[in-house]
C-alpha positions in Angstrom: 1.6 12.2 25.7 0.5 8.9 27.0 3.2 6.4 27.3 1.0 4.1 26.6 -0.2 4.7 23.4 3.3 4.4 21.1 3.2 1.5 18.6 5.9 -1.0 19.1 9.3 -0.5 17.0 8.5 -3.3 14.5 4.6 -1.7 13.8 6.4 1.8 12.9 8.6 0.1 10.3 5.8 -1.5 9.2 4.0 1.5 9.0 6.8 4.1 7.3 8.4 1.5 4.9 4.9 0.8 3.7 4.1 4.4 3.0 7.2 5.1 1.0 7.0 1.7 -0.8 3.6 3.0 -1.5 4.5 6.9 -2.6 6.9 5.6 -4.4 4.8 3.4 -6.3 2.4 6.6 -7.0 5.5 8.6 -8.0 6.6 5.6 -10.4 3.4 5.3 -12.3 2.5 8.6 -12.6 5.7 9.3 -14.4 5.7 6.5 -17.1 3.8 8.5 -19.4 6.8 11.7 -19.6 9.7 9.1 -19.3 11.2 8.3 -22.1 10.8 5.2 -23.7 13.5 3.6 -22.7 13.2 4.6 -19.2 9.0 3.6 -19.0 9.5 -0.5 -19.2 12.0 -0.5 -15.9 10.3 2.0 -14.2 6.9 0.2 -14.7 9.1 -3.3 -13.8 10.0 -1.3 -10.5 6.3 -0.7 -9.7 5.7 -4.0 -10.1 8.7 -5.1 -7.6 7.7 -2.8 -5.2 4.0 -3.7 -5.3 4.8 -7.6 -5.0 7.3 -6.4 -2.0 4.5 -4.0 -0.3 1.8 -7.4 -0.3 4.6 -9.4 1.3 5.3 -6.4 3.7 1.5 -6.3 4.6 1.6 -10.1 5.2 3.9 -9.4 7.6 2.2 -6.9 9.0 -0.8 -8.2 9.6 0.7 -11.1 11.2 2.3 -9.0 13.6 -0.8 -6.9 14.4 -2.8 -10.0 15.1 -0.3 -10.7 17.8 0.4 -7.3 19.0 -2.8 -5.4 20.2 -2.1 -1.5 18.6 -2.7 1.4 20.8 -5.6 2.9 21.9 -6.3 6.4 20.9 -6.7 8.9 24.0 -9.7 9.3 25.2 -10.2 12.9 24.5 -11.2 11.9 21.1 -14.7 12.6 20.0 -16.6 9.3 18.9 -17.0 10.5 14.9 -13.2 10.6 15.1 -12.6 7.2 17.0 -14.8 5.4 14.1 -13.5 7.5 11.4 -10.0 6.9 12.7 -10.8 3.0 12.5 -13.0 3.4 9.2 -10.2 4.5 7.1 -7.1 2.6 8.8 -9.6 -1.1 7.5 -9.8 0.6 4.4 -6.2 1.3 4.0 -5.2 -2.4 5.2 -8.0 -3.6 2.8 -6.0 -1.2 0.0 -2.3 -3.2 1.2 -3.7 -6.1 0.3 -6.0 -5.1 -3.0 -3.6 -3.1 -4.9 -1.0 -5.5 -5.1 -3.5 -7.9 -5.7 -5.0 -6.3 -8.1 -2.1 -5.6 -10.1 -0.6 -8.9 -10.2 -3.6 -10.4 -12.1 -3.5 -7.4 -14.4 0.1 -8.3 -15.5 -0.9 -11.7 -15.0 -3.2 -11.3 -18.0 -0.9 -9.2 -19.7 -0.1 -10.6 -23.7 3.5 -10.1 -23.9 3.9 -11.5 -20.0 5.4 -14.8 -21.5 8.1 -13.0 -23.4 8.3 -10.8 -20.2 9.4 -12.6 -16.9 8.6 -10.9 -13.7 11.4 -10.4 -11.7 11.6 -8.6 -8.2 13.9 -6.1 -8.6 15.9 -7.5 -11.4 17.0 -9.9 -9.4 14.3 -12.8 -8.1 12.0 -14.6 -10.5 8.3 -14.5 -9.5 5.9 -16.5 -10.8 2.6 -14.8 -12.5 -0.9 -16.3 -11.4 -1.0 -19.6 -13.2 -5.0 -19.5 -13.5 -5.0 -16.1 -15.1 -1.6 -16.7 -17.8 -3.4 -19.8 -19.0 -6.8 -18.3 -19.9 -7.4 -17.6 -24.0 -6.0 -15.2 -25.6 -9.4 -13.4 -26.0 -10.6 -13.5 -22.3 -7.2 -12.7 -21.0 -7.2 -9.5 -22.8 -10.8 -8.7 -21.0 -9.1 -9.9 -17.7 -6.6 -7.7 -18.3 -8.5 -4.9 -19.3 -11.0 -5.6 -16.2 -8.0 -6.0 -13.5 -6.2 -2.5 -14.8 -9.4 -0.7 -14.3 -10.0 -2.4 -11.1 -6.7 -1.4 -9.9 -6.9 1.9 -11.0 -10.2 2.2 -9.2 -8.4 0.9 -5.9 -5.6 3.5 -6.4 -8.5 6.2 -6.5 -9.6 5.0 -3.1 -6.5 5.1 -1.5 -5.4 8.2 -2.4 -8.8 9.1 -0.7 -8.3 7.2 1.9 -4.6 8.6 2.2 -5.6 12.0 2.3 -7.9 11.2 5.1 -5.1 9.8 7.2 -2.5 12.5 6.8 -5.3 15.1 7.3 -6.6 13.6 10.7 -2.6 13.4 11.8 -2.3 16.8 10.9 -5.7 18.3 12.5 -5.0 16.0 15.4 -1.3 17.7 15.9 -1.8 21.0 14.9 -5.6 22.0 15.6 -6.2 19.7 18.9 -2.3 19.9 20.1 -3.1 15.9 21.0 0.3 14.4 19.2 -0.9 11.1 17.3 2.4 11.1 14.7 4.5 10.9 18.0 2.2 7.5 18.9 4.0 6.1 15.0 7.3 8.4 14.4 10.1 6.3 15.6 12.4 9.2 16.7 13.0 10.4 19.9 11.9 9.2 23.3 10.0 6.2 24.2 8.2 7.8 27.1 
């Protein structure tokens, strides 16, 4: 293991809150459907919460990426894997900020959102994007309709993308016995 290549402290929480915000979020919506009723609105109010919290979280991220360079991967790493490697982490970043995105505008658009606040976690109002809450009844429905599929479609991708990064960790650990989990797990040594 190369000292050198360990993400900073702040990157890995970054990094593993993100992910179980994220699973969590997969979890959530995938269940709305065998929940019962009563259960489905504050589950999908949760998603919401947590996908508004994951966008902040990315912000945050980013910022600190900008000002902290992130490792370099050891250079026993074929090219393909190098580019691959980079390919799908932009995708995934792209995917932080698109989902949330994505989502907001969809309940944005949503008809009963006026008799609906958004609230983070029960607790904090948020506001809904003015532009889209304002629009006709008619062409909010299509903007809600159009902004569902498109975050559908972006969930699609990620869990792509996803895949791809938890199978290159793993082939990377197990196959090539080159560690890069240890370069993002956050326990045990700093060496």
């Amino acid at each position: 293991m190369y000292p050198s290549t360990q993400y900073t402290r702040i990157a890995m929480f970054f990094h593993w809150t993100v992910a179980v915000l994220m699973l969590t979020n997969i979890g959530l919506i995938l269940s709305v459907d065998y929940l019962p009723e009563e259960w489905a609105r504050p589950a999908i109010d949760t998603h919401k919460s947590i996908g508004i919290t994951v966008l902040g979280l990315f912000i945050l991220r980013l910022l600190w990426r900008f000002a902290h360079r992130p490792p370099q991967l050891p250079p026993i790493f074929a090219k393909w894997e190098v580019v691959t490697a980079h390919f799908v982490h932009i995708g995934l970043y792209a995917l932080m900020l698109l989902l949330p995105l994505s989502g907001w505008l969809h309940d944005s658009a949503w008809k009963n959102a006026v008799n609906h606040p958004l609230q983070l976690f029960y607790l904090i109002p948020w506001p809904r994007i003015a532009w889209v809450t304002q629009l006709d009844p008619g062409p909010k429905e299509m903007w809600h309709t159009t902004f569902g599929n498109i975050h559908t479609a972006l969930a699609y991708i990620f869990y792509a993308l996803f895949a791809l990064h938890i199978a290159g960790a793993l082939k990377h650990e197990w196959i090539d016995r080159e560690s890069v989990l240890r370069r993002m797990w956050p326990f045990g040594s700093r060496s």
